[in-house]
C-alpha positions in Angstrom: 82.7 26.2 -11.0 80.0 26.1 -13.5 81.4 28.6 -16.5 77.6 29.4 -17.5 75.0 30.2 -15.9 71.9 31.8 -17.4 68.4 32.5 -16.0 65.8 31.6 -18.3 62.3 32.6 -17.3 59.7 30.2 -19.8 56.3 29.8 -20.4 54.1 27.4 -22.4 52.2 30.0 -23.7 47.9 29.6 -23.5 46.4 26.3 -24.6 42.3 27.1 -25.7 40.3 24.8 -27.5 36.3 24.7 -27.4 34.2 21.6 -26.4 30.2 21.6 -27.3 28.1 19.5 -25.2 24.8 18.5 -26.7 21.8 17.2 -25.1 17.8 16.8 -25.5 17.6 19.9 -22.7 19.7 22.0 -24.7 23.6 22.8 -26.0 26.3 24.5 -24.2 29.4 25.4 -24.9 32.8 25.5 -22.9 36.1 26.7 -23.3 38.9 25.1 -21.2 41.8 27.4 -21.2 45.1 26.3 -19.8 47.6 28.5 -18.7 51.8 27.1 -17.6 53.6 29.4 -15.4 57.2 28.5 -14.6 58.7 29.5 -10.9 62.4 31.5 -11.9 64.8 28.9 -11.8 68.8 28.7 -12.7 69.4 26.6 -16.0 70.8 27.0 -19.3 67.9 24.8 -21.0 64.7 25.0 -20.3 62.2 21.8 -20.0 60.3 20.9 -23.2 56.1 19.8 -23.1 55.0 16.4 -24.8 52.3 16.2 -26.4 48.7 17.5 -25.0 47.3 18.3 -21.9 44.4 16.1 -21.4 41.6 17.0 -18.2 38.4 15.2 -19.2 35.4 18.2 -18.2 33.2 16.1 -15.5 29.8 15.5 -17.0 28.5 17.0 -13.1 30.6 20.2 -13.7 28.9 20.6 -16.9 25.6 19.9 -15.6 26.0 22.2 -12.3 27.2 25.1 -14.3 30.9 25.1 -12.9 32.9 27.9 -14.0 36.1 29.7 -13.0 39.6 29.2 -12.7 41.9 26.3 -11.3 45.4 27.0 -10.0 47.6 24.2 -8.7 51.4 23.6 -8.9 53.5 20.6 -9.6 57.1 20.1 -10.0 58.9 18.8 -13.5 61.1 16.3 -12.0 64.8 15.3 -13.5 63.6 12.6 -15.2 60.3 14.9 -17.2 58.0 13.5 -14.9 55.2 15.4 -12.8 55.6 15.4 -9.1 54.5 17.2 -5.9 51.0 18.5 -7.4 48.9 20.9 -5.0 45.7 22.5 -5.9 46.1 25.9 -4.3 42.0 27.4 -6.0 40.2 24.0 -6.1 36.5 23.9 -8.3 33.9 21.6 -7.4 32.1 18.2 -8.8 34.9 16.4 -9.9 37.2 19.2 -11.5 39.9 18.7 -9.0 40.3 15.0 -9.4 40.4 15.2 -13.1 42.8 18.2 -12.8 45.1 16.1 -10.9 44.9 13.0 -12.7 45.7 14.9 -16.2 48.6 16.7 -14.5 49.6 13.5 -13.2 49.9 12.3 -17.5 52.1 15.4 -18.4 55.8 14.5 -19.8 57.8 16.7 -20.4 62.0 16.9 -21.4 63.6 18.1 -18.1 65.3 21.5 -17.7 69.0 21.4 -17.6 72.0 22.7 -16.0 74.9 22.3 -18.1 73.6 19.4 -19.5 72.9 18.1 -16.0 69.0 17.7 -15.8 67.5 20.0 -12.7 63.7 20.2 -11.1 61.7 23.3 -12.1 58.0 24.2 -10.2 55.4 25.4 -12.2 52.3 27.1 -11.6 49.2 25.7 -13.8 46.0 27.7 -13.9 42.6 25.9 -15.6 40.2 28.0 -16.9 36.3 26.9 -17.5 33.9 29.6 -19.6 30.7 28.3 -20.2 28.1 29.8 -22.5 24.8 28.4 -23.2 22.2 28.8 -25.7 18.3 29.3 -25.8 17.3 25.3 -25.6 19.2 24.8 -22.4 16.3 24.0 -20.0 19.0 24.4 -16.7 19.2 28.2 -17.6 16.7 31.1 -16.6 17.0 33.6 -19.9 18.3 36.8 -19.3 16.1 39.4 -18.3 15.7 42.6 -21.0 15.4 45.5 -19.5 16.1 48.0 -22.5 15.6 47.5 -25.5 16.6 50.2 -28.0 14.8 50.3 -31.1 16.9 49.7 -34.7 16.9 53.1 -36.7 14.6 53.0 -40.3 17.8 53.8 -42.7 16.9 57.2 -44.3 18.0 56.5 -47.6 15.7 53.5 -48.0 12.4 55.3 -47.2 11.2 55.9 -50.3 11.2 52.5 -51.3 9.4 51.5 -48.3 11.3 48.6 -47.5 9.5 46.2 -44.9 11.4 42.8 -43.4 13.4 41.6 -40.1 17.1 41.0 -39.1 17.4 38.5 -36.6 20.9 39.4 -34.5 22.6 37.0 -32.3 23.8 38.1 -28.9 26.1 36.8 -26.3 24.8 38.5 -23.0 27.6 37.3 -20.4 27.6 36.7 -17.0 29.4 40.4 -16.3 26.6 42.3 -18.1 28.2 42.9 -20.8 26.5 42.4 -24.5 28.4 40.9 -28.0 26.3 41.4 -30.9 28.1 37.6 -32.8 26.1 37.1 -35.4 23.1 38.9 -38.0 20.8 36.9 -40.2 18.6 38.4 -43.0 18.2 39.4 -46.7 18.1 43.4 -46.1 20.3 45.2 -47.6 23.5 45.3 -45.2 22.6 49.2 -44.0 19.4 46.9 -42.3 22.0 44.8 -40.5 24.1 47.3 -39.1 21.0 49.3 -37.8 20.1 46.1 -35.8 23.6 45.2 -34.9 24.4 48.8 -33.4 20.4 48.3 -31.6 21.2 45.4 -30.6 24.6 46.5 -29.1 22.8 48.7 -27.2 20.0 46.3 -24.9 20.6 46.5 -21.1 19.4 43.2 -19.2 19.7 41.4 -15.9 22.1 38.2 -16.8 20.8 34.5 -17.2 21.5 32.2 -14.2 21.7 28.4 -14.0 19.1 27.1 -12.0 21.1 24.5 -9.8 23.7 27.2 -8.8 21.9 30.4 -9.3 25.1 31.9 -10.9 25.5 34.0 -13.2 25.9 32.5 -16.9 26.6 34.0 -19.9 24.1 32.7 -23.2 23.3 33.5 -26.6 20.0 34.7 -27.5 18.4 35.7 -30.8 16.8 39.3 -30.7 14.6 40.3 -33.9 13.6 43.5 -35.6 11.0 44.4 -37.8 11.8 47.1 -40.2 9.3 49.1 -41.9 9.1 52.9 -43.0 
């Protein structure tokens, strides 16, 4: 009888990386996130990834606004091969495939048994957010439907300062807003009275035109200060 025998629950932790696709219509950029979950399974050593996972994004998935999550299984055979892959939440326009054939590349050490190597399932989840910016022609803007206006700051009124702060927004696909970026020369009090404004707009989301989904995309929203 086996002297040891420990249960070992693993992950391989969240894999992100950003990809930015550039065209004449416009730019967009997607995050692929990759998530490993292990079934529980009896060893005293647990298997060991090899080198990267690599899905190549479809150029059709891009193009059709495909977003959302992928979750398939596979098995880490004895020898560190992959084995036994099922999609169980498939995507569309070539997603699948290319999920399947970079599972199929995965090596991996195999989990042992007292030195004996064992099989081990795993559960893989692949995750595609899009976000697109103001050239992309395949996206309808989002709709503004308040816009608050950025408060003069008091202490600058007697100076009568006039200029603009232009604030980049993320408006995503929930409804949400993230004020990511300000540009302009104001004095920073400017900035953060357009950043907390800005924080503040209400709109309809933007929506791909082939799907009519839902997108998240950047916009640029400018204020004009004067006293």
């Amino acid at each position: 009888m086996l002297s040891i025998k420990k249960q070992i629950l693993f992950c391989f932790g969240i894999l992100l990386f950003s990809l930015t696709f550039t065209n004449t219509a416009g730019a967009q950029s997607v995050s692929l996130g990759y998530y490993f979950q292990p079934e529980p399974t009896i060893m005293t050593e647990a298997p060991q990834f090899i080198g990267a996972v690599q899905i190549n994004y479809p150029d059709e998935a891009r193009k059709n606004g495909v977003e959302g999550i992928l979750k398939a299984s596979f098995t880490i055979a004895e020898d560190g091969s992959t084995k036994n892959i099922e999609i169980l939440q498939t995507l569309p326009f070539g997603v699948e495939d290319a999920v399947k054939s970079g599972l199929q590349k995965l090596r991996f050490t195999p989990a042992k048994l007292q030195d004996k190597p064992v099989t081990v399932k795993m559960f893989f989840d692949y995750t595609i957010t899009a976000v697109y910016d103001e050239r992309d022609k395949n996206i309808t803007k989002p709709k503004i439907s308040s816009q608050p206006e950025a408060v003069y700051p008091a202490q600058y009124a007697a100076e009568k300062l006039k200029g603009e702060v232009l604030v980049k927004v993320l408006c995503n696909s929930d409804g949400t807003i993230k004020v990511i970026s300000i540009n302009s020369v104001m004095p920073r009090e400017f900035d953060r009275a357009a950043a907390d404004a800005a924080a503040k707009i209400r709109f309809t989301p933007a929506t791909h035109k082939k799907s009519n989904k839902p997108v998240s995309q950047e916009i640029t929203v400018k204020y004009r200060f004067k006293p």
